[in-house]
C-alpha positions as CSV (number, residue, x, y, z in Angstrom):
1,X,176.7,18.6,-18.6
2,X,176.2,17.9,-15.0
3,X,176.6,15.1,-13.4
4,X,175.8,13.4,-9.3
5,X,179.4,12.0,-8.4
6,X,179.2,8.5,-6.7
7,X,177.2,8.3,-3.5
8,X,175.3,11.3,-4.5
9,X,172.1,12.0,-6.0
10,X,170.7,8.9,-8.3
11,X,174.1,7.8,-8.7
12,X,175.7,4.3,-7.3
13,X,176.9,4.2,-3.7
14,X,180.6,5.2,-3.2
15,X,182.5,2.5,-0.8
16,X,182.7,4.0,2.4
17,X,184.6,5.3,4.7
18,X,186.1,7.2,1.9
19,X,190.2,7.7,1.5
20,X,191.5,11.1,2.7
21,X,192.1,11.9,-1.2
22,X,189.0,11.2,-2.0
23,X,189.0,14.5,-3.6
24,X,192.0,13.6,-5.7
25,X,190.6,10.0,-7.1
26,X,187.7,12.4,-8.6
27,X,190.0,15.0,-9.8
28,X,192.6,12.9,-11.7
29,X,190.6,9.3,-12.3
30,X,186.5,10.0,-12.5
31,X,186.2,13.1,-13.6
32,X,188.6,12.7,-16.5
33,X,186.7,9.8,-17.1
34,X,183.3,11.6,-17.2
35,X,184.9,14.4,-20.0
36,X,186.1,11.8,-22.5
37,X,182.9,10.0,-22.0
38,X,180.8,13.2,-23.6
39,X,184.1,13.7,-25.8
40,X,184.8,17.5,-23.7
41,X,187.4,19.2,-24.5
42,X,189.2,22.4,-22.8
43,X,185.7,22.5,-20.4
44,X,184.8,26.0,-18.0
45,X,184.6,23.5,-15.0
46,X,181.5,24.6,-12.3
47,X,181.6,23.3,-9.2
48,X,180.3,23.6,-5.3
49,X,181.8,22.7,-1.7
50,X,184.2,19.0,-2.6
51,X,182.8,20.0,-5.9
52,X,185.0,23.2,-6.2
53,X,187.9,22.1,-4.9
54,X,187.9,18.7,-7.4
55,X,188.1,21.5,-10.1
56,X,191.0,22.9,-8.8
57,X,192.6,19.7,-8.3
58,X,192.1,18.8,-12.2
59,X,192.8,22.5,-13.2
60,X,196.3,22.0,-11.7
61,X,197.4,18.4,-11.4
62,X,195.6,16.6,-14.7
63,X,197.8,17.8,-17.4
64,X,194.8,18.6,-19.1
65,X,193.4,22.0,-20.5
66,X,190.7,23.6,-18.8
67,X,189.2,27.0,-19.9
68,X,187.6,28.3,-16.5
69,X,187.0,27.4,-13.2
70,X,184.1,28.5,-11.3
71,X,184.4,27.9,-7.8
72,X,181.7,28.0,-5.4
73,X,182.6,28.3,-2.0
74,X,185.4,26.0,-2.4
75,X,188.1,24.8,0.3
76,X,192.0,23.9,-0.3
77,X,192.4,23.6,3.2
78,X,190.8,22.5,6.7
79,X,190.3,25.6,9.2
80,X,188.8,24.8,12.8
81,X,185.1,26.7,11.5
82,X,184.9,23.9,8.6
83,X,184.9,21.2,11.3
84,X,182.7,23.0,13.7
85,X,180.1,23.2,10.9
86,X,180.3,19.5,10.0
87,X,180.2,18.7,13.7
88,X,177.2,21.1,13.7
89,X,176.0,19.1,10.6
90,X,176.6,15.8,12.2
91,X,174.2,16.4,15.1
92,X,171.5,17.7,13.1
93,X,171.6,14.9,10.8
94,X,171.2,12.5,14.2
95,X,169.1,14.3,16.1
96,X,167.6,17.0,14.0
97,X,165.7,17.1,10.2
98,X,169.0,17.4,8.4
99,X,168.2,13.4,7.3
100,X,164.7,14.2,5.9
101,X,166.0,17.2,4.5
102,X,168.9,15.9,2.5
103,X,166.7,12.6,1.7
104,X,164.9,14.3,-1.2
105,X,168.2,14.8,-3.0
106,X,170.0,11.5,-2.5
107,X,168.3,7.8,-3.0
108,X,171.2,6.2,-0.4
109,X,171.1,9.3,2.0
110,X,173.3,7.9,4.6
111,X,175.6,6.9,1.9
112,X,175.8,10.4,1.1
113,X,176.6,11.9,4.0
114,X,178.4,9.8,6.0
115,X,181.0,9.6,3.1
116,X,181.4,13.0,3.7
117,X,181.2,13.7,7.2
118,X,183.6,10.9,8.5
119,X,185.7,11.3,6.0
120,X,186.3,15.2,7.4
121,X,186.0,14.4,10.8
122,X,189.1,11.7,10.9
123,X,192.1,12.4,11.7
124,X,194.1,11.9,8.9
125,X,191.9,14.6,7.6
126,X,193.8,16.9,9.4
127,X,196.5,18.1,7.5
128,X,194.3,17.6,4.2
129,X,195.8,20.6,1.8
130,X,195.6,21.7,-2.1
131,X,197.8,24.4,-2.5
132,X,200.5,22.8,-3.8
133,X,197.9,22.4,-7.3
134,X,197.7,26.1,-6.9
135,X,200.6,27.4,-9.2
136,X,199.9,25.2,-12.2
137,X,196.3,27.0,-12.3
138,X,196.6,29.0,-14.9
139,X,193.2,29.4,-16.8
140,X,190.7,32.2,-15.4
141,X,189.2,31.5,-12.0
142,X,185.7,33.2,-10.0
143,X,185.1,32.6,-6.4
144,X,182.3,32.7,-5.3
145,X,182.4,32.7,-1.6
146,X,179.1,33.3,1.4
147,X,180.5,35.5,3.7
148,X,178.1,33.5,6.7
149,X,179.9,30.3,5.3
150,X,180.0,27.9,8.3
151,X,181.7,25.7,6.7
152,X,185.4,28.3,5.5
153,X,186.1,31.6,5.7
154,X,187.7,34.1,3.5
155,X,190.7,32.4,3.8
156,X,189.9,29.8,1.4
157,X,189.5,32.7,-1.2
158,X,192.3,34.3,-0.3
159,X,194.7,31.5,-0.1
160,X,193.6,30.6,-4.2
161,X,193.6,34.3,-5.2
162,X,197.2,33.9,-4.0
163,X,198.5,30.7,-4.9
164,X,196.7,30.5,-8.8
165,X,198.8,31.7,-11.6
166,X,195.9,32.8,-13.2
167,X,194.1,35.5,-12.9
168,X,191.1,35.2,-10.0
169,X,187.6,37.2,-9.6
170,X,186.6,36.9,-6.4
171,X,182.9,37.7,-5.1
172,X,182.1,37.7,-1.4
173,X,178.5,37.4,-1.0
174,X,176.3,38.8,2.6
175,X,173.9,37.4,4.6
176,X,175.2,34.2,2.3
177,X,176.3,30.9,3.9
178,X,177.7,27.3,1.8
179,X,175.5,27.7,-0.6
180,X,175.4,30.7,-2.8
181,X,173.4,29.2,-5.6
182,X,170.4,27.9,-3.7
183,X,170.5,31.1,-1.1
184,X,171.8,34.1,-3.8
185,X,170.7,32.2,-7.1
186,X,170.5,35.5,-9.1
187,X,173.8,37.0,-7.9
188,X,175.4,33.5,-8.3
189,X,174.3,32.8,-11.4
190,X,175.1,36.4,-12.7
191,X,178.3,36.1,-11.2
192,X,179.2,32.6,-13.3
193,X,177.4,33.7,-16.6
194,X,180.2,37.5,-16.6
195,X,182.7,35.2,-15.9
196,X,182.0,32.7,-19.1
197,X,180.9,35.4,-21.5
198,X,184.5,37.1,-20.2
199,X,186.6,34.0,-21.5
200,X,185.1,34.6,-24.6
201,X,187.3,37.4,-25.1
């Protein structure tokens, strides 16, 4: 099951500016929500960018059971290169083709990234951190991490390999930036597909 959160994709707008625990409201209210819906239980959550780290936040602050998580390129907290890239981002979106590119994808494109782009640009974005969710992580987690990410570095990997009490597979891909399943599909989906067939066992 996959689904466009709101403001994404086909899906409704989302009120904007979005709350700083944005990310939270998904983790604990909507995506709960979404599960009983298609009546899921224990699920191997998959998930990209806010995606990733909504997973984590349900993994280890829901109180529900979740079989797997498969992170890609995931963040738990802001460095100075993720708001360079967004800058970056924001830019290109006003004065480059990022618009027209994202357009495609989204039917309220502004919605869609201005919800995100303020949202991490603000202030009280600042000091935005899920670590603390970290220790009640206990089910099986893969990173999957670009290692030309311009939005986090390794220490987003690093900092969940640490802080789950689960056991983590990490996999750093090169020449690889935010977006390993669009720019190393096969090794991504490889990656994920080990990693499911592994909880098996």
């Amino acid at each position: 099951v996959a689904y466009s959160r709101s403001g994404y994709g086909a899906s409704d707008p989302a009120p904007l500016p979005r709350p700083v625990r944005y990310m939270h409201e998904e983790a604990l209210e909507v995506l709960p929500a979404a599960l009983d819906r298609f009546g899921l239980k224990r699920p191997v959550l998959v998930g990209h960018s806010d995606g990733a780290s909504i997973a984590l936040v349900h993994a280890g602050g829901s109180g529900r059971e979740v079989a797997g998580l498969a992170l890609l390129a995931p963040h738990v907290l802001v460095e100075e290169r993720s708001l360079e890239g967004i800058r970056a981002a924001r830019e290109a979106y006003l004065h480059g083709d990022l618009r027209s590119r994202l357009a495609r994808h989204h039917s309220d494109v502004d919605n869609a990234f201005w919800g995100w782009n303020d949202v991490w640009l603000s202030p009280g974005f600042r000091e935005w951190n899920l670590e603390s969710y970290l220790p009640a992580v206990s089910c099986p987690v893969l990173v999957v991490q670009g290692e030309d990410d311009p939005y986090g570095t390794t220490l987003q990997v690093d900092r969940i390999a640490e802080g789950c009490a689960g056991p983590v597979t990490v996999r750093v891909l090169a020449a690889c930036g935010h977006a390993p399943h669009l720019e190393q599909t096969d090794e991504t989906v490889d990656a994920i597909t080990g990693f499911v067939r592994g909880l098996g066992s």
